[in-house]
C-alpha positions as CSV (number, residue, x, y, z in Angstrom):
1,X,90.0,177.8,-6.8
2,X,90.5,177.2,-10.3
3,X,88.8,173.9,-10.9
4,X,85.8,176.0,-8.7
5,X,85.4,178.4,-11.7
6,X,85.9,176.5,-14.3
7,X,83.0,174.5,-13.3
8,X,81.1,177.6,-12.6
9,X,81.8,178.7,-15.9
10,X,81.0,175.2,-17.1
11,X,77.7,174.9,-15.8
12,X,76.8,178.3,-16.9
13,X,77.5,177.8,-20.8
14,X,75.5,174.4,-20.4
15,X,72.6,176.2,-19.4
16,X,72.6,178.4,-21.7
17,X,72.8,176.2,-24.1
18,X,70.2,174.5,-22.6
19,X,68.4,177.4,-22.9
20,X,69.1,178.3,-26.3
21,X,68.0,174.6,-27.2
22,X,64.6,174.9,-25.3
23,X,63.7,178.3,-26.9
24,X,64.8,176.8,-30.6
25,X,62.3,173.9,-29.8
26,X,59.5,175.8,-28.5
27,X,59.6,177.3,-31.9
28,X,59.8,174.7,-33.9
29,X,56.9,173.4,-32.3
30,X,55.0,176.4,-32.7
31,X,55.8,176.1,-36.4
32,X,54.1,173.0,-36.4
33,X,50.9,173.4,-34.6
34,X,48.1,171.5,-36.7
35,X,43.9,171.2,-36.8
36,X,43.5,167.4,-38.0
37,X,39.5,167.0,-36.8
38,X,36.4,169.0,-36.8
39,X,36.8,171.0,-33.8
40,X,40.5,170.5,-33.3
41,X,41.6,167.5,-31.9
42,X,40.7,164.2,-30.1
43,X,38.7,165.6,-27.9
44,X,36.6,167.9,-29.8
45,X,37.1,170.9,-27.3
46,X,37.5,173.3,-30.2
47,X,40.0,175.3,-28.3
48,X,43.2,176.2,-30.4
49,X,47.0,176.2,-29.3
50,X,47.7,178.8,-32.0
51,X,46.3,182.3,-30.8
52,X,43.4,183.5,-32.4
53,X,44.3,187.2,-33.7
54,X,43.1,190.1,-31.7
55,X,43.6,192.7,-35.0
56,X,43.3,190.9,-38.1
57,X,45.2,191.2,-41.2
58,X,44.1,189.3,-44.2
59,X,47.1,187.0,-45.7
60,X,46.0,185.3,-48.3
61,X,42.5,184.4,-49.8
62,X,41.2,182.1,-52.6
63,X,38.4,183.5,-54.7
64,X,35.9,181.7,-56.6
65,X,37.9,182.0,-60.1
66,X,40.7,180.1,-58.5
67,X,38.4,177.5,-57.8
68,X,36.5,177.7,-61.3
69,X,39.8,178.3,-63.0
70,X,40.7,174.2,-61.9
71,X,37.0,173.2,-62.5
72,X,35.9,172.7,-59.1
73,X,32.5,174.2,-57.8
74,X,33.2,176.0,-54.6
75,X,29.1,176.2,-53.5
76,X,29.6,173.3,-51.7
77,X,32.5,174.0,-49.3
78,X,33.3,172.3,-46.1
79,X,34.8,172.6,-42.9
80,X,39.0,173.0,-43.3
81,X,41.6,171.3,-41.2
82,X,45.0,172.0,-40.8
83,X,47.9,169.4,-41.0
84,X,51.7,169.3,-42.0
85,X,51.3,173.1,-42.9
86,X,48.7,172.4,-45.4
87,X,44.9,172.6,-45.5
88,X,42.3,170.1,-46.7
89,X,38.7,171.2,-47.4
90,X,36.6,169.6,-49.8
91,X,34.5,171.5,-52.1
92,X,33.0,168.9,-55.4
93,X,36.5,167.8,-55.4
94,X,39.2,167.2,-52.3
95,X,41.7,170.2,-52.5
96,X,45.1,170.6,-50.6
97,X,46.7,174.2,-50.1
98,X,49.8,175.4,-48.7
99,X,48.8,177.1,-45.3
100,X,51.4,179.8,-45.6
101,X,50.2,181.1,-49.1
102,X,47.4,179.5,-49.7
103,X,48.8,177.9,-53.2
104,X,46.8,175.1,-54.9
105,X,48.6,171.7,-54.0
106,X,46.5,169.0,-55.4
107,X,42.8,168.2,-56.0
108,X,40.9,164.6,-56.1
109,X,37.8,164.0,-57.5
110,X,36.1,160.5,-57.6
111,X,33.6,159.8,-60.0
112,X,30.0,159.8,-58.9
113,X,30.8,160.5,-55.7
114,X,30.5,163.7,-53.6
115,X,33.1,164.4,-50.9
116,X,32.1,165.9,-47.5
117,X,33.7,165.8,-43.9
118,X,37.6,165.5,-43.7
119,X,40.4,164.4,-40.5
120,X,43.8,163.9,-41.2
121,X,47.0,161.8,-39.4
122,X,49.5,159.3,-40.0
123,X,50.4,161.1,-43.9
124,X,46.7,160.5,-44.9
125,X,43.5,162.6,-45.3
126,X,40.6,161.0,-44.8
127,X,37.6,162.2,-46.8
128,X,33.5,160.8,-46.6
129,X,32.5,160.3,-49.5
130,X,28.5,159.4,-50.1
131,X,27.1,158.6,-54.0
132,X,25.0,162.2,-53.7
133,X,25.1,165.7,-51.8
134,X,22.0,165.4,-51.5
135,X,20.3,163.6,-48.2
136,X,17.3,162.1,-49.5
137,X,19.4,160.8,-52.3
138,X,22.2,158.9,-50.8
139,X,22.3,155.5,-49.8
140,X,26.0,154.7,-50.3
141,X,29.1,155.9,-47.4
142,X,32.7,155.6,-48.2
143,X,36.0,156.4,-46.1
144,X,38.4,157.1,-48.8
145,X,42.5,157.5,-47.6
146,X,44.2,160.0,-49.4
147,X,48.2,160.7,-49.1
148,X,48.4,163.8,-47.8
149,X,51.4,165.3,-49.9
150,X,49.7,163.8,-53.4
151,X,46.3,163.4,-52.9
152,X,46.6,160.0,-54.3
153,X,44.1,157.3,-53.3
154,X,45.3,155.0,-50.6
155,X,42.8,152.9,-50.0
156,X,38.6,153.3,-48.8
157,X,36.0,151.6,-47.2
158,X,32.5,151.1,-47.8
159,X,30.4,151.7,-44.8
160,X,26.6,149.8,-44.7
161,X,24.4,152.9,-45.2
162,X,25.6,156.6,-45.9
163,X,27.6,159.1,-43.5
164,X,25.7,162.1,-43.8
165,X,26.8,164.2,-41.0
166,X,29.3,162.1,-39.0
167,X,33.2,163.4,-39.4
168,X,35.9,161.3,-39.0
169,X,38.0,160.8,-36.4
170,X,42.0,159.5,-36.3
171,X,43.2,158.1,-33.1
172,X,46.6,156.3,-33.0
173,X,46.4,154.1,-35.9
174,X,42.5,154.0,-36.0
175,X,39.8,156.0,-37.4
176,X,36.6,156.4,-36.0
177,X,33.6,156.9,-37.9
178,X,29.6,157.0,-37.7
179,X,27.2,156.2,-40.4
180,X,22.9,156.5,-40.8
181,X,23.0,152.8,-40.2
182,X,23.5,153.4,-36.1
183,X,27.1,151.7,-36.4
184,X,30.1,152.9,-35.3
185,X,32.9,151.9,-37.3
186,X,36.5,151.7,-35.9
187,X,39.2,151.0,-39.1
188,X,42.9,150.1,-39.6
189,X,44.6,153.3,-40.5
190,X,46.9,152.0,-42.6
191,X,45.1,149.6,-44.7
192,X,41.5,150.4,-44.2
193,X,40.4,147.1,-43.0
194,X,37.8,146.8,-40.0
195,X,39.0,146.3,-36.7
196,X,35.2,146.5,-35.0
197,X,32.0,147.6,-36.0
198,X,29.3,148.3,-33.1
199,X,25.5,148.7,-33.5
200,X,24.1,151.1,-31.1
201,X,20.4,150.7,-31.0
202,X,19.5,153.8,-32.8
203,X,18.2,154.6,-36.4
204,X,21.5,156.7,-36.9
205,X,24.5,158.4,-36.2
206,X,25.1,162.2,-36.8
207,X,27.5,162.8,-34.0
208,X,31.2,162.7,-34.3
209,X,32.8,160.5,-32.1
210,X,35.2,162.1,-29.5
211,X,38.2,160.4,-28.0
212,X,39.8,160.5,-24.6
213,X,41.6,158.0,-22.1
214,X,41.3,155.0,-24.3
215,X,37.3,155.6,-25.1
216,X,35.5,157.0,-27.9
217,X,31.9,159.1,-27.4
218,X,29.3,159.6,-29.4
219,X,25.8,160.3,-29.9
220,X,22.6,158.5,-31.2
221,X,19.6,159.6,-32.9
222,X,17.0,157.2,-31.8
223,X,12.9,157.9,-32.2
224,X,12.2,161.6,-32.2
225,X,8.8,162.0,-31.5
226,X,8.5,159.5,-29.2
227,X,10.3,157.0,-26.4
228,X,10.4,153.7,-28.3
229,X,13.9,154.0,-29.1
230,X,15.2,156.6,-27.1
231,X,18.6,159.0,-27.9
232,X,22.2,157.8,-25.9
233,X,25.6,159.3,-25.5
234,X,27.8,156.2,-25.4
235,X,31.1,155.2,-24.1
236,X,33.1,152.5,-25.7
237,X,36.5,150.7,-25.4
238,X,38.4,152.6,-28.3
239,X,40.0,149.0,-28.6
240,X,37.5,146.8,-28.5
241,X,34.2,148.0,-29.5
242,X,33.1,147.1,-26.0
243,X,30.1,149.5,-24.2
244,X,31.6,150.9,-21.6
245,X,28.4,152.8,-20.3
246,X,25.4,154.5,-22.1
247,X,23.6,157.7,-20.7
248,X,19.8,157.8,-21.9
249,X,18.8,161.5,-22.4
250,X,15.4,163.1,-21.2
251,X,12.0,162.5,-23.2
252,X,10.9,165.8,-23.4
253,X,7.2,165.8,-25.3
254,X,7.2,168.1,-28.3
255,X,11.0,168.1,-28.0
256,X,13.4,166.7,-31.0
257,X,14.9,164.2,-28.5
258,X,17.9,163.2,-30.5
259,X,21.8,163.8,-29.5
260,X,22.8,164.9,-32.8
261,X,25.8,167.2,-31.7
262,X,29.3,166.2,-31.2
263,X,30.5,165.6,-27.6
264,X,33.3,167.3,-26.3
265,X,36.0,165.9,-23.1
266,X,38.0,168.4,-20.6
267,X,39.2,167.4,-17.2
268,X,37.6,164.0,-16.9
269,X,34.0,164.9,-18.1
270,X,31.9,164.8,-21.1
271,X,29.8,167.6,-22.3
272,X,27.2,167.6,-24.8
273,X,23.9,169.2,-25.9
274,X,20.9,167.4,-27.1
275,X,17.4,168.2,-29.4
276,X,15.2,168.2,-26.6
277,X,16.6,171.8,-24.9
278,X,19.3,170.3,-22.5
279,X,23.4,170.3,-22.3
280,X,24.7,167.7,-19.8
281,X,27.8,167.3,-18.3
282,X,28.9,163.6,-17.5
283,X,31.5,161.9,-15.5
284,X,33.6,160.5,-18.7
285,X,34.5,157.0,-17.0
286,X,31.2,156.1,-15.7
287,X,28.7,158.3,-17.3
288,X,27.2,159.6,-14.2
289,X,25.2,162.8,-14.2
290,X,27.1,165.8,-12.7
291,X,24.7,168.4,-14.0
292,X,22.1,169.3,-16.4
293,X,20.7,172.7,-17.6
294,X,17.8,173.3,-19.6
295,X,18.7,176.0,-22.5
296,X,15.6,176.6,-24.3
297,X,12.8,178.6,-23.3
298,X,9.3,178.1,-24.5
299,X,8.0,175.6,-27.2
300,X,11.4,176.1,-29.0
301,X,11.4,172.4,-31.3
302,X,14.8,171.4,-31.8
303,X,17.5,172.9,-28.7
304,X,21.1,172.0,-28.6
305,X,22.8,170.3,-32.0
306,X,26.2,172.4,-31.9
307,X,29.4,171.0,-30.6
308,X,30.5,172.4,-27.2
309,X,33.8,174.4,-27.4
310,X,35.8,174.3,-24.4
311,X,38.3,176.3,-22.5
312,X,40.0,177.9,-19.4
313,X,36.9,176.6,-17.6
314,X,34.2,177.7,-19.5
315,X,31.4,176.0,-22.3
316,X,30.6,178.0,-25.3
317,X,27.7,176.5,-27.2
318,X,24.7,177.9,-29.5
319,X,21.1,176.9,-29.4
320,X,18.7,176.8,-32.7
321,X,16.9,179.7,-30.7
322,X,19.4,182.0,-31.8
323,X,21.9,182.2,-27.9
324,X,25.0,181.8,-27.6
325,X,25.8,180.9,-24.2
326,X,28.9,181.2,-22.1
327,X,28.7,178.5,-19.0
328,X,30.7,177.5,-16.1
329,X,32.3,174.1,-17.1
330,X,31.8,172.8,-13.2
331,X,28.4,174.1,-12.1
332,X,26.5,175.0,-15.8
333,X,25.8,178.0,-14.4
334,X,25.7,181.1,-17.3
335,X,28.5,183.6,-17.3
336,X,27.0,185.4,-20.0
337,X,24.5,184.8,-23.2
338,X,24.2,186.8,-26.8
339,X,21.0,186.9,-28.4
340,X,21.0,187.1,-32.2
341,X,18.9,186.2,-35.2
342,X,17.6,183.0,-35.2
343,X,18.3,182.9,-38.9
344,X,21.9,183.0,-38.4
345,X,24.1,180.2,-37.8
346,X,22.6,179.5,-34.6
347,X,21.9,175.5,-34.7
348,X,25.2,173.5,-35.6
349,X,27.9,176.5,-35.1
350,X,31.4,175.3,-34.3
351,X,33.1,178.1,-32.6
352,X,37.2,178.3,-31.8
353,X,38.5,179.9,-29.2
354,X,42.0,180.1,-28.0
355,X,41.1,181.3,-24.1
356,X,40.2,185.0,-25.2
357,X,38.3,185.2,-27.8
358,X,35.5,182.9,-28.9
359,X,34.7,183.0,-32.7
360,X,31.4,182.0,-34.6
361,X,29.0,183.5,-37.2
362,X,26.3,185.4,-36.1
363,X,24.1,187.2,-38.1
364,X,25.5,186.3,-40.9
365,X,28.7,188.2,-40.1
366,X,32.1,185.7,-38.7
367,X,32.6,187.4,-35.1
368,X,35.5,187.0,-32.6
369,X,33.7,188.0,-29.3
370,X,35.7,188.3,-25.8
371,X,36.0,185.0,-24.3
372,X,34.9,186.4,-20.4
373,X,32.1,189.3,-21.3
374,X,30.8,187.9,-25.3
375,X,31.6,191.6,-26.1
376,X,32.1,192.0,-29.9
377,X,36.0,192.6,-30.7
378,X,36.2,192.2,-34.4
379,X,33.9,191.3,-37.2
380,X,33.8,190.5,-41.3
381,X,31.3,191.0,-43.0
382,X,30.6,187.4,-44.8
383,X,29.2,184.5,-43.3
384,X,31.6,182.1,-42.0
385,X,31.8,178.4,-41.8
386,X,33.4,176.6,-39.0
387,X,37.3,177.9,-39.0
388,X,40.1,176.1,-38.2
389,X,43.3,178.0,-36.2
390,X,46.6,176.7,-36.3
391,X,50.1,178.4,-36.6
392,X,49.0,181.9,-35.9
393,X,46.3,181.5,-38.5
394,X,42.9,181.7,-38.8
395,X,41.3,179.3,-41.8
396,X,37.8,180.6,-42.6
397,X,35.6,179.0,-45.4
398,X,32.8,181.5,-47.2
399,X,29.5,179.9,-46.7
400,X,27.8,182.5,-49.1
401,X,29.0,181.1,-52.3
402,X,26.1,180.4,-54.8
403,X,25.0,180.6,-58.1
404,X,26.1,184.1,-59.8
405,X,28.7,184.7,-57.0
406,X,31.2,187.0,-58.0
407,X,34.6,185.8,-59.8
408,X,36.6,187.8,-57.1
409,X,34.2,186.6,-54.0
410,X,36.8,184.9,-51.6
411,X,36.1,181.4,-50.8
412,X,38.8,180.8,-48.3
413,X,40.2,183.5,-46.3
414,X,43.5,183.0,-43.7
415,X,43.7,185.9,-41.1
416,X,46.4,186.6,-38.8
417,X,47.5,189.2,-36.1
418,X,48.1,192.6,-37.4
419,X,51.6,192.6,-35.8
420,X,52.3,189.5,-38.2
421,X,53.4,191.6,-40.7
422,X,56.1,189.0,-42.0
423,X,53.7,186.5,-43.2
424,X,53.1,186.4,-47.1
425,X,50.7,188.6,-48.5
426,X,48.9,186.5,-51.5
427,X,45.8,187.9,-52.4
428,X,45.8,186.1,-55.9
429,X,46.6,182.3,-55.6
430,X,48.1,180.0,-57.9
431,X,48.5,176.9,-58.2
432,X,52.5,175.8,-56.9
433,X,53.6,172.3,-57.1
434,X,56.6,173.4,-55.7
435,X,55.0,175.3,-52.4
436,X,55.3,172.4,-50.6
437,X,58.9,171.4,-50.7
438,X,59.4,174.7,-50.6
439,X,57.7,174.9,-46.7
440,X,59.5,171.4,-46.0
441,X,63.4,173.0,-47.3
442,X,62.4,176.4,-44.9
443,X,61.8,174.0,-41.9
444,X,64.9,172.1,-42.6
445,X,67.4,175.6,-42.8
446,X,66.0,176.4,-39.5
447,X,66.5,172.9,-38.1
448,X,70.0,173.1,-39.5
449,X,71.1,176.5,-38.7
450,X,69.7,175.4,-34.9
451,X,72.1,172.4,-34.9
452,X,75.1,174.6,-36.5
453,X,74.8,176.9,-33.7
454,X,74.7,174.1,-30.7
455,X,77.8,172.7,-32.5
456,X,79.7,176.5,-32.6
457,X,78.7,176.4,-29.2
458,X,79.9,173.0,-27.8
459,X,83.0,173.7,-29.8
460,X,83.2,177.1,-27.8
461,X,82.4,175.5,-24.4
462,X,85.5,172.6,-25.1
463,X,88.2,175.6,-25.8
464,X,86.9,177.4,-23.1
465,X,87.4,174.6,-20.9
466,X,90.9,173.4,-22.5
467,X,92.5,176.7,-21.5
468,X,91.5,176.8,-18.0
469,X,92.6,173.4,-17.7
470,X,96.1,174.4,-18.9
471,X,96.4,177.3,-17.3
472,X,95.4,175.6,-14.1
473,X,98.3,173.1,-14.4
């Protein structure tokens, strides 16, 4: 009877230590929850593992005379990414901030050159850089490594024409890459050599490769007006370089026919939107049609450039005709559309969504609308860029910055839930060198209190189990 209990009582402690040690690392992960690509991750599906909140409370935001105060012009702002609990945006320089407070890290600036789209993996950030911001100007592309703690160069690469619109992608221990030449480029991400370079019989490349199973997506711009070089998604062998299988999109006359948005990958099939009106949805390993749908009515010129978000079964994409649609990931079918302004950010929105709410700018206002009714749950009144979610945060950039914009006009704005109410409150940033170590030496008391308390608790279970074995004898 005793030896009975005492393994009772043994197998109970273990599982609650178990326990314990599950819940610890469930939060730890949480902790740790990063954006490293445009639209989120590999895949492109835009959809966040940190919740988006439902009642926003402003944490921290960094206003234009932070920016100016460490001469660098914030007009030009880009997308932000989140990685190791920092972000990256680029602005005229590269510029790293703590996530948590929104301090100043690090900035790097190259000379001459003008930084755009960023990723980050592997301890790097990985910046395009092109000799003007201009479009009719450049006619030189880089990919410049950055460390990620330091913002020291690493090393860069010089691609054969500009990348204008294409943003990285890192993939295991490659990065993928499009330029206006119509290659693809696929480099070492530790050294920056080439591994394989791919022409894809088009005049360029403004999609952002996508990754999934082992292949990379992407689009090509080929003729617009007419069918002499027509407009692919392609598949290739992330490996190799090797076509795995091209889809030719419609000629539509009077259409833009180019696939200039970013594909995105859910449940073995690839969804994108093209220039000529339609979204497709493809089988991902052999490219085959599954459906179609047509979302522009009338003699609408360009249609579909904006990457597809995707979640819990559904497509959220805009249209340069000023919808935002809601679609049924298996049939295409619309749940639901919102009409706005076509003089909004209607053409190349990304949106985030987290399941239950969708967020975008329309009108000029950023908007987090109900994921199953596009209802209107919260709104702020400045027009947002693309935001990045990670943590329980939401990263916004300030698209509005110009000439003559105020000294106290936010740039960068980090929202979370209202109930949140332990996260800093920073509304002036400065620059911290320390903020960093600061976030690593937090991460490593938890980790450390964790493993004291597994130790207290094996040490518990061994007495525990000493006395009933001497009582027992």
């Amino acid at each position: 009877m005793g030896n009975k209990r005492t393994k009772r009582l043994s197998f109970l402690i273990f599982f609650l230590a178990c326990s314990v040690l599950f819940i610890f690392a469930g939060l730890v992960r949480a902790g740790q929850s990063d954006w490293p690509v445009f639209q989120g991750n590999s895949a492109r599906t835009g959809n966040a593992d940190s919740d988006i909140p439902q009642k926003p409370k402003l944490v921290w935001q960094v206003t234009v005379k932070n920016f100016k105060e460490r001469g660098i012009d914030p007009r030009e702002i880009n997308r932000p990414i989140i990685y190791n609990n920092k972000i990256f945006i680029s602005a005229s320089e590269v510029v790293g901030f703590d996530l948590n407070t929104g301090s100043f890290l690090w900035q790097h600036k190259e000379k001459n050159l003008y930084p755009s789209n960023i990723a980050a993996g592997d301890e790097k950030v990985l910046v395009i850089f092109n000799n003007s911001s201009l479009l009719k100007n450049m006619n030189q592309g880089f990919v410049y490594a950055l460390d990620e703690k330091t913002g020291d160069f690493l090393w860069k690469y010089q691609t054969q024409k500009p990348i204008s619109h294409s943003t990285p992608l890192f993939e295991g221990d490659k990065i993928f890459v499009g330029d206006d030449s119509g290659n693809l480029y696929a480099l070492n991400s530790r050294t920056g050599e080439l591994v394989w370079k791919k022409f894809l019989d088009a005049e360029v490349i403004h999609s952002s490769p996508a990754f999934y199973n082992g292949m990379v997506f992407v689009g090509t711009e080929g003729s617009s007006r007419s069918n002499v070089l027509p407009s692919h998604l392609f598949a290739l062998d992330a490996e190799t370089g090797n076509i795995v299988w091209k889809f030719q999109i419609d000629f539509i006359s009077g259409k833009l026919n180019l696939v200039h948005g970013t594909p995105a990958i859910s449940d073995d099939v690839v969804y994108f939107g093209s220039e000529n009106g339609y979204f497709y949805a493809l089988a991902y390993d052999s490219g085959k049609l599954i459906w179609e749908k047509n979302m522009v009515v009338g003699d609408k010129f360009m249609g579909v450039s904006a990457p597809a978000t995707l979640s819990k079964g559904k497509i959220f994409v805009t249209t340069w005709g000023g919808n935002l649609f809601s679609l049924e990931q298996k049939t295409g079918e619309i749940v639901w559309q919102k009409t706005f302004d076509e003089s909004g950010q209607g053409g190349d929105a990304g949106a985030v969504t987290d399941g239950s709410l969708v967020c975008i700018t329309i009108e000029q206002k950023f908007s987090c609308l109900d994921a199953e009714n596009g209802k209107t749950v919260w709104q702020k009144e400045f027009y947002g860029g693309t935001p990045a979610a990670a943590s329980g945060l939401l990263i916004i950039p300030n698209m509005e910055i110009a000439d003559g914009s105020s000294s106290n006009m936010p740039v960068l704005l980090a929202f979370s839930d209202a109930k949140n109410i332990g996260l800093p409150q920073t509304l002036q940033v400065g620059y911290n060198k320390n903020s960093a170590q600061e976030t690593n030496w937090l991460f490593f008391v938890i980790i450390t209190i964790g493993v004291c308390f597994l130790a207290c608790l094996g040490l518990l279970i061994y007495k525990i189990i000493k006395n009933r074995i001497v009582k027992i004898k």
